[in-house]
C-alpha positions as CSV (number, residue, x, y, z in Angstrom):
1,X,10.3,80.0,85.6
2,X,13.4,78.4,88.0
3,X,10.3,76.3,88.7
4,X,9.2,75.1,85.8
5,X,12.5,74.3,84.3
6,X,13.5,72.0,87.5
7,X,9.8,70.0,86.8
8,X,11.3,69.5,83.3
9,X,14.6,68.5,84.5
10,X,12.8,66.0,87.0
11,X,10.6,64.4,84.3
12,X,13.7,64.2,81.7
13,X,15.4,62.2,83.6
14,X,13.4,59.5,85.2
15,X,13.1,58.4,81.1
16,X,9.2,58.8,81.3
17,X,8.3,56.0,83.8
18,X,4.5,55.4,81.7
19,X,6.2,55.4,78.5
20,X,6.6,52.3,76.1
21,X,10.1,49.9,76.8
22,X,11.6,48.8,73.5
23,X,13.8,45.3,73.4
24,X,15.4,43.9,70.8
25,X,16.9,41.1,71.0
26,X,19.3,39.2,68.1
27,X,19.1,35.3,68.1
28,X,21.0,33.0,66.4
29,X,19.6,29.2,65.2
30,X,22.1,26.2,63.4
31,X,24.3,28.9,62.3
32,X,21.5,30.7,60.7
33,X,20.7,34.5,61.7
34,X,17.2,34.7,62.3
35,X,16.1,38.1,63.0
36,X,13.3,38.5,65.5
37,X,11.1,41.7,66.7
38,X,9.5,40.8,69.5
39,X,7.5,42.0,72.6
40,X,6.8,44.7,70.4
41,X,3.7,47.1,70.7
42,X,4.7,49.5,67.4
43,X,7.5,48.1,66.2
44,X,8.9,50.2,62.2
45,X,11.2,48.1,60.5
46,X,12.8,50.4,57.3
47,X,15.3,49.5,54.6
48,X,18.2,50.3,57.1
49,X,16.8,47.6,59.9
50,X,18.6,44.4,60.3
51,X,14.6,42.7,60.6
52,X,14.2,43.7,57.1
53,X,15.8,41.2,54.4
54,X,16.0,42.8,50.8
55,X,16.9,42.6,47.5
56,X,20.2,40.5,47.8
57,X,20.0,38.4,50.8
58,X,18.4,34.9,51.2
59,X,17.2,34.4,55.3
60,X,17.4,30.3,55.7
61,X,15.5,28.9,58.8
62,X,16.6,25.8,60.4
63,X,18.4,24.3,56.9
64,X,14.5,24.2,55.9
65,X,14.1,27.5,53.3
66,X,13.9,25.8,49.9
67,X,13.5,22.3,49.6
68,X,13.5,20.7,45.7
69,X,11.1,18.3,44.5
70,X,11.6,17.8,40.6
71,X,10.7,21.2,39.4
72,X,8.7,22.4,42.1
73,X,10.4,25.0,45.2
74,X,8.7,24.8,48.5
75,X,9.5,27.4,50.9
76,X,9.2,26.5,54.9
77,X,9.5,28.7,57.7
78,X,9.3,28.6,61.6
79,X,7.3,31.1,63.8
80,X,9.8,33.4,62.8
81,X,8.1,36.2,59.7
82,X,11.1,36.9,57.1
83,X,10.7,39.0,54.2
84,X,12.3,37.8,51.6
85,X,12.3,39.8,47.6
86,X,13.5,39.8,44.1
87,X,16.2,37.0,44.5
88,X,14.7,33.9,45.9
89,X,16.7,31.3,43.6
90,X,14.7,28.0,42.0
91,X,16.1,24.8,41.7
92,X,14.2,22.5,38.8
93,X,15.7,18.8,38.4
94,X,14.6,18.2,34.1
95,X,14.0,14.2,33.3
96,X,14.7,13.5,29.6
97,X,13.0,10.1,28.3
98,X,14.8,8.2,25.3
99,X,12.8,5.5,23.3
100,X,14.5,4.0,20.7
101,X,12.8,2.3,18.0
102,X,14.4,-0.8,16.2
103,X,13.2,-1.1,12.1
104,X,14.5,-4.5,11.0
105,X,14.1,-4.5,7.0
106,X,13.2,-8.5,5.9
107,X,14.3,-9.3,2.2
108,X,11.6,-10.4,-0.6
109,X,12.6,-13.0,-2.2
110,X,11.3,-11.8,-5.7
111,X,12.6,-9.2,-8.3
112,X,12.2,-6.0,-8.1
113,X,10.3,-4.3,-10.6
114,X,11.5,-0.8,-12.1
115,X,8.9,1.7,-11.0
116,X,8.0,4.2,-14.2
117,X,4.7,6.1,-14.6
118,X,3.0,6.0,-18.1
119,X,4.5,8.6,-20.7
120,X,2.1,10.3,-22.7
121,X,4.6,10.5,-25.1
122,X,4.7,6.8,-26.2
123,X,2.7,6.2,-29.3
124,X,-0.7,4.9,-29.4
125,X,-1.4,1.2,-28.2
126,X,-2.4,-0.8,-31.6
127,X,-3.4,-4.1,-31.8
128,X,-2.3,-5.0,-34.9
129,X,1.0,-4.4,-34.2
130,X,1.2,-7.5,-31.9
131,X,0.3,-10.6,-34.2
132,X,-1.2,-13.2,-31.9
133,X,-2.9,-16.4,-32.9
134,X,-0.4,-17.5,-35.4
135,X,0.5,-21.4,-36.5
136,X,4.3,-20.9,-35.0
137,X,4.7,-24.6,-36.1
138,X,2.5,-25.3,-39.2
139,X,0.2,-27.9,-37.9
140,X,-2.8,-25.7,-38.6
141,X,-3.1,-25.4,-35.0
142,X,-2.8,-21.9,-33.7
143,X,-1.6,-20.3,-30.9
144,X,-4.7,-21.0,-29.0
145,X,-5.5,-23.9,-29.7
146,X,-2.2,-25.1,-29.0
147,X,-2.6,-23.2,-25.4
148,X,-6.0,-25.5,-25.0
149,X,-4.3,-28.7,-25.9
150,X,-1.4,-27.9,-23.0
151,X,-3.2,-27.2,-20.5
152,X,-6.1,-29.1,-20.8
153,X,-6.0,-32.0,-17.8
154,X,-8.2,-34.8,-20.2
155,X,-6.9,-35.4,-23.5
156,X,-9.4,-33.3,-25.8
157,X,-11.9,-33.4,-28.9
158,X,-11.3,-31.5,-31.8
159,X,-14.3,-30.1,-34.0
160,X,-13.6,-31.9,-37.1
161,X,-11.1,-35.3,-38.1
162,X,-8.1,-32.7,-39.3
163,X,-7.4,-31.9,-35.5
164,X,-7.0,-28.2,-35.8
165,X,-9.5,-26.5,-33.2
166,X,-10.0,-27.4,-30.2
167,X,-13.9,-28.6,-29.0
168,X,-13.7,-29.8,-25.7
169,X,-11.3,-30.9,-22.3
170,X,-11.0,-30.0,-18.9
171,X,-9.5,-26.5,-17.8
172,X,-9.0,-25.3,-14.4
173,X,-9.8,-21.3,-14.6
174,X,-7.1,-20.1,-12.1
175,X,-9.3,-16.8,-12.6
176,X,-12.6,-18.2,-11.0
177,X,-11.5,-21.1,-9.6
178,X,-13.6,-23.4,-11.3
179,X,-13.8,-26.0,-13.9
180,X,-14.3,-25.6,-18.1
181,X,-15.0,-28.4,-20.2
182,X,-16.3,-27.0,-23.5
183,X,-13.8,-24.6,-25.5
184,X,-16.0,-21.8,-26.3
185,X,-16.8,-21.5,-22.9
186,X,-13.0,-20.0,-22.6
187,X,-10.7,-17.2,-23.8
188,X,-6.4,-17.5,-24.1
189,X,-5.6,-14.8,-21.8
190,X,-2.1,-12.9,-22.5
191,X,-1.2,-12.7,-18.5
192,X,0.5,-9.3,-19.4
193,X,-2.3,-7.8,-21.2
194,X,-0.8,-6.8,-24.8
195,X,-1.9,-2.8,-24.0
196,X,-0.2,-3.0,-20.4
197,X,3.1,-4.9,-22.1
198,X,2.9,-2.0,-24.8
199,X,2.9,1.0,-22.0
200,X,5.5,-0.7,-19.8
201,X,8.1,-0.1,-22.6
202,X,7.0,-3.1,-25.6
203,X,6.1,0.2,-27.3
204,X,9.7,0.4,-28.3
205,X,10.2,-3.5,-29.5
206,X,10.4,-4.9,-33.2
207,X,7.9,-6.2,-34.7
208,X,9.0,-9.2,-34.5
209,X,9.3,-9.6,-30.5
210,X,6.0,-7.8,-30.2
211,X,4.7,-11.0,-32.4
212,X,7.1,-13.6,-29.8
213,X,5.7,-12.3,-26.9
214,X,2.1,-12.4,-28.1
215,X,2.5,-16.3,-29.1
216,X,4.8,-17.1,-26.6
217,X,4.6,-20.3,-24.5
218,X,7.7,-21.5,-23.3
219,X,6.2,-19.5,-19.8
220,X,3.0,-21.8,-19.4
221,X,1.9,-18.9,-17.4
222,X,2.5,-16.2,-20.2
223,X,-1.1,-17.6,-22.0
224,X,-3.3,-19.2,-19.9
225,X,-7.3,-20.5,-20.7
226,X,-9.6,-18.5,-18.6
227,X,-13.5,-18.3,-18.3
228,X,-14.4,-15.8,-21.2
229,X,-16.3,-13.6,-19.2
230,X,-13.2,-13.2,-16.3
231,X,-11.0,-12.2,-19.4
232,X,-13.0,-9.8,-20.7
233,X,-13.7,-8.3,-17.6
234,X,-9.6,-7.8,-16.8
235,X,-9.3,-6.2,-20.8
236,X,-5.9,-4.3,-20.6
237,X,-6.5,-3.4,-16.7
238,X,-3.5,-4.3,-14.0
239,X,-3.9,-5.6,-10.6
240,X,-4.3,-2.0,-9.5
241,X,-7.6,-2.0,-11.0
242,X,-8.9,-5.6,-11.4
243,X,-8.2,-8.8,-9.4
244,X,-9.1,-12.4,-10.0
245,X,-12.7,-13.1,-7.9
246,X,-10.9,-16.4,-6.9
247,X,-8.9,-14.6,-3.9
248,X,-6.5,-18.0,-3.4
249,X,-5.2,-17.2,-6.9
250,X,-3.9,-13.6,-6.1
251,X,-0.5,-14.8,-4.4
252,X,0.4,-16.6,-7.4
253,X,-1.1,-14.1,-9.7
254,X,1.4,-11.2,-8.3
255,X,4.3,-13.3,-8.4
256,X,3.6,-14.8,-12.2
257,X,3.3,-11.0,-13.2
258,X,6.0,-10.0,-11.5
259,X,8.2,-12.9,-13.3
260,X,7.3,-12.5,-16.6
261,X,7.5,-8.6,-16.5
262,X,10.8,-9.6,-15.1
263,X,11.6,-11.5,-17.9
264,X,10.8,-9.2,-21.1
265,X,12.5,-5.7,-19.0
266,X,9.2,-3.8,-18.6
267,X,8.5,-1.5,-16.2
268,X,5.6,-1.2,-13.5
269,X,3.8,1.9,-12.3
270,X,4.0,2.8,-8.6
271,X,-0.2,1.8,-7.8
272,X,0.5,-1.4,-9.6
273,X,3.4,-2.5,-7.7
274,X,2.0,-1.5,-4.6
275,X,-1.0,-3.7,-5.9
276,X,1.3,-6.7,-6.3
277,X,3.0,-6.6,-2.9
278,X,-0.6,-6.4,-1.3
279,X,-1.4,-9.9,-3.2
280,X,1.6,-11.2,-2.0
281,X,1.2,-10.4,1.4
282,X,-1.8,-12.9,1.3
283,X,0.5,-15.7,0.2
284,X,0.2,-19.1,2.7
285,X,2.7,-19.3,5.0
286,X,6.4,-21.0,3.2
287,X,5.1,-20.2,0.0
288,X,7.6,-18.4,-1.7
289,X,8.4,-17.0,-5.3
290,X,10.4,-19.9,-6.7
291,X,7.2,-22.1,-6.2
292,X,5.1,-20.1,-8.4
293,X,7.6,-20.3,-11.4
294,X,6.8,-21.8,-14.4
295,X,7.5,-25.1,-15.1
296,X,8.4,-26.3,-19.0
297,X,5.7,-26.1,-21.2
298,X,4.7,-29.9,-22.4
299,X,2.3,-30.2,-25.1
300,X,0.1,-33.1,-25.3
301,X,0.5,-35.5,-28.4
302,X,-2.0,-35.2,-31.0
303,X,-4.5,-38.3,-30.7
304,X,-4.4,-40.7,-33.9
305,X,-7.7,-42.3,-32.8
306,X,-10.6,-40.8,-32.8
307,X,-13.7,-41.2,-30.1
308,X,-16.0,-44.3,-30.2
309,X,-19.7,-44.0,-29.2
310,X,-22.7,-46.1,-28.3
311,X,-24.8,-46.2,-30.6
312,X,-27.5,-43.9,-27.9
313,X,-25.0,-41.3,-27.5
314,X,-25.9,-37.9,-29.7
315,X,-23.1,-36.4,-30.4
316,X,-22.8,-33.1,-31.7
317,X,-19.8,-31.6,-34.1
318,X,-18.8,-28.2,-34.2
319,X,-18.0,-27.2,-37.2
320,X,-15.7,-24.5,-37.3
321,X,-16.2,-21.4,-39.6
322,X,-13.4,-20.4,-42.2
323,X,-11.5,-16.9,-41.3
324,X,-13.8,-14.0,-42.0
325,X,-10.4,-11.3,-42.2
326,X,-10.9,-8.1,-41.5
327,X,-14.1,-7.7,-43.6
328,X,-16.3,-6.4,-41.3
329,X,-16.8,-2.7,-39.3
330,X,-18.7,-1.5,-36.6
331,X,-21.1,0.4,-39.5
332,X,-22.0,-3.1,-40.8
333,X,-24.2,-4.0,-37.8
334,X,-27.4,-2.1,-37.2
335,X,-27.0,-2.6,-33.3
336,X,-24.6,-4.1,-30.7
337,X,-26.4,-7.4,-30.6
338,X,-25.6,-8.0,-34.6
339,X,-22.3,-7.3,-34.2
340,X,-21.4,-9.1,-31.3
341,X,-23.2,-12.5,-32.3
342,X,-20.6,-12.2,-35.6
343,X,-17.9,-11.2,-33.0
344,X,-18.3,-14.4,-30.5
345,X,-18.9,-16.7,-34.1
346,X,-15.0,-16.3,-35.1
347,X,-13.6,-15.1,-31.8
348,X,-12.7,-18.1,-30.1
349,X,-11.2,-19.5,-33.5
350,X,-8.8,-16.2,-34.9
351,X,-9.6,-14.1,-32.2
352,X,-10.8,-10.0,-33.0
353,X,-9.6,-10.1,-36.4
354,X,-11.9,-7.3,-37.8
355,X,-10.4,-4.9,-34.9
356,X,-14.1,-4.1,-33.7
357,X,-12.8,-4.6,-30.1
358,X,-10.7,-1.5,-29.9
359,X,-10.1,-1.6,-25.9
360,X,-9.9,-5.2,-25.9
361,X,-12.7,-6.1,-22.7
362,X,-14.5,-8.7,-25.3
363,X,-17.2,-6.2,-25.9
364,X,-17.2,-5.2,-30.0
365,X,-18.8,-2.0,-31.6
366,X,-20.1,-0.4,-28.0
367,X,-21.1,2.9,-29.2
368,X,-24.0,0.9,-31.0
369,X,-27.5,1.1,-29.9
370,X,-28.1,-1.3,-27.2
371,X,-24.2,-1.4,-26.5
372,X,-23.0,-2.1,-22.8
């Protein structure tokens, strides 16, 4: 046994020369503590180790550990293996772009129109109550005969020797952009159709300035003689829904409407005026709204002489119809064709006097057989 325990002794204390040696060493780099387990064959590093790095502490290696590059963290290490939890701290750099955006408003040089949608309210459009085609001046020439004589650019004819209708002269339709020379080739067009006028707030006028602005030509541009066909096509309609085919014409077209709605206080609806600024957008370059006002009305003289022929010249005299009145309905005509030959006989003289137009687009009696 006294054996034994001094072979125990012996071994105890030479430290078991085959065993394992364990170093560890503790180095420090730029002022950073770097811990290192090295020459290590089974090395155990636990929470209470100095090796091990937890929770709270951030290990830096040679000033290199995070480096920032806008929004992005890039962690570098050496040779050296550092464990590193729960705490490692991003830096983000955030770039905010401004744009600002620069609206510079350009005045229009034309009035502004008061923007009101149609009431259903109003009372019904009538054409009666807007006496057109009067003799203003009692010359036995009415108003649109009077308009033909104005605007005519040749001095005209008349059908017979008491120089009250018109037969024929030289218009300029602004509407198709071509040239007229016979009368009943043409109707008086009220710019402002008399419907449109009426639902833009005329509903409300006398009787009297419903008849003024129906005959009214101190605004050469109020009545003007248009190809029958192109006025009959516009009826009561406003730019938002019809438009001259002659496309130079709109430009002055939205700024004549816009004047003369101007003038009388009546209102526009919103898809009209944003029909008017369109037109005007195609206006030439300079050519603003004072150039398209109206210029005084002038009316021609009536000639004293009448026109000499050759003898090989035919000429042929219209002669024009009395007033018929309102002496006819649509139940008088057996079909559309009947009643519009009678329509186009005393049209271009006294206009729709028997009311068989009732939407005023130059077609009388539609709901007849063979109507449009």
């Amino acid at each position: 046994m006294k054996k034994l325990l001094g072979i125990l002794i012996f071994l105890s204390a030479c430290g078991g020369g085959d065993g394992t040696e364990t170093a560890i060493t503790t180095a420090t780099a730029k002022d950073t503590t770097t811990s290192t387990v090295a020459d290590t064959t089974t090395s155990t590093v636990a929470d209470t180790t100095t090796s091990t790095v937890a929770d709270t502490t951030t290990s830096t290696v040679a000033d290199t550990t995070t480096s920032t590059v806008a929004d992005t963290t890039t962690s570098t290490s050496t040779s050296t293996t550092s464990t590193v939890a729960d705490t490692t701290t991003s830096t983000s750099t955030s770039t905010t772009t401004t744009t600002t955006t620069t609206t510079t408003t350009v005045p229009v040089d034309y009035p502004q129109l008061i923007i009101v949608e149609i009431s259903n309210s109003i009372p019904d459009y009538n054409r009666d109550d807007w006496n057109h085609w009067i003799d203003e001046n009692g010359d036995c020439q009415n108003t649109r005969h009077e308009v033909l004589i104005e605007e005519s650019q040749e001095t005209v004819t008349y059908t017979s020797d008491t120089y009250c209708s018109v037969s024929t002269g030289k218009w300029y339709g602004y509407y198709t952009g071509q040239y007229y020379y016979n009368a009943s080739e043409l109707d008086i067009d009220h710019f402002i159709p008399l419907k449109n006028a009426h639902q833009s707030g005329g509903y409300n006028w006398t009787s009297a300035k419903k008849e003024e602005f129906a005959n009214y030509r101190l605004d050469p541009d109020s009545l003007i003689a248009v190809n029958l066909s192109a006025n009959r096509s516009k009826g009561a309609k406003g730019p938002d829904e019809w438009k001259p085919s002659n496309t130079d014409y709109w430009c002055e077209y939205a700024y004549d409407w816009i004047r003369i709605k101007d003038y009388w206080n009546l209102t526009t609806t919103q898809t009209e005026w944003d029909a008017l600024v369109s037109m005007i957008d195609t206006c030439p370059d300079g050519f603003k709204y004072a150039d398209a006002q109206e210029e005084p009305a002038v009316e021609l003289p009536t000639p004293t002489t009448t026109t000499t022929t050759t003898p090989t010249t035919t000429t042929t005299t219209t002669v024009q119809p009395g007033n018929p009145g309102d002496t006819k309905n649509c139940g008088d005509f057996s079909n559309y064709s009947e009643a519009k030959a009678w329509f186009d006989t005393y049209f271009p003289y006294y206009g729709d006097v028997a009311n068989l137009d009732g939407d005023n687009d130059g077609e009388p009696c539609e709901s007849l057989p063979g109507g449009p």
